[in-house]
N, C-alpha and C positions, 0 to 999 in steps of 0.2 A: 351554500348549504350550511347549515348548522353544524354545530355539533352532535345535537341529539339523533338528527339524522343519518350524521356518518357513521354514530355507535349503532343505530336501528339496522344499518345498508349489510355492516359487517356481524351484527349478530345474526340477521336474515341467510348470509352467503355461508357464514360457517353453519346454520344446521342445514343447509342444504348439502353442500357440501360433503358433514357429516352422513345426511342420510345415501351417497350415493357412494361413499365409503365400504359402507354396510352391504349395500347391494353389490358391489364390484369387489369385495375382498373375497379373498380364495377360502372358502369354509363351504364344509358340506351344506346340505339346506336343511337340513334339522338344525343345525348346531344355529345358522341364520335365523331362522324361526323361534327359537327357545330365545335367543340375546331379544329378537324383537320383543319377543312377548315381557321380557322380565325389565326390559326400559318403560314399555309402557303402563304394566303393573306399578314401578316406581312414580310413573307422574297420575297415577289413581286410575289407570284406565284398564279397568278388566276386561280378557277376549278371553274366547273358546281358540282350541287349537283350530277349529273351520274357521274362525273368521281373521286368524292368523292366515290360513292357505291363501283365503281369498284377497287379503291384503299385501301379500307377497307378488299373487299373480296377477293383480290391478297395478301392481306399484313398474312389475317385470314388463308389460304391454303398454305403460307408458314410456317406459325407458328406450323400448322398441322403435315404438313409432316414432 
């Protein structure tokens, strides 16, 4: 393996990682839904609060199964 690969392996596992952080830390779900929404506003991605919900509870039914 390269190198460039091993830094791709570890930066792929830490935002994953990070994103299940987020899901599994103890915060109400507003307070969950407002940090999503204001991370993704920072990388230019604007949502509405429904497509917050809905992205919550796609992310929650994958986590499930």
């Amino acid at each position: 393996m390269s190198t460039q690969s091993i830094l791709y392996a570890f930066l792929g596992g830490a935002i994953v990682g990070a994103g299940v952080a987020l899901l599994y830390a103890p915060q109400k779900g507003s307070d969950l839904r407002r940090r999503i929404k204001e991370i993704l506003e920072k990388k230019g991605i604007l949502c509405t609060e429904s497509e917050i919900d809905a992205l919550v509870e796609q992310l929650t039914a994958d986590i499930e199964d």
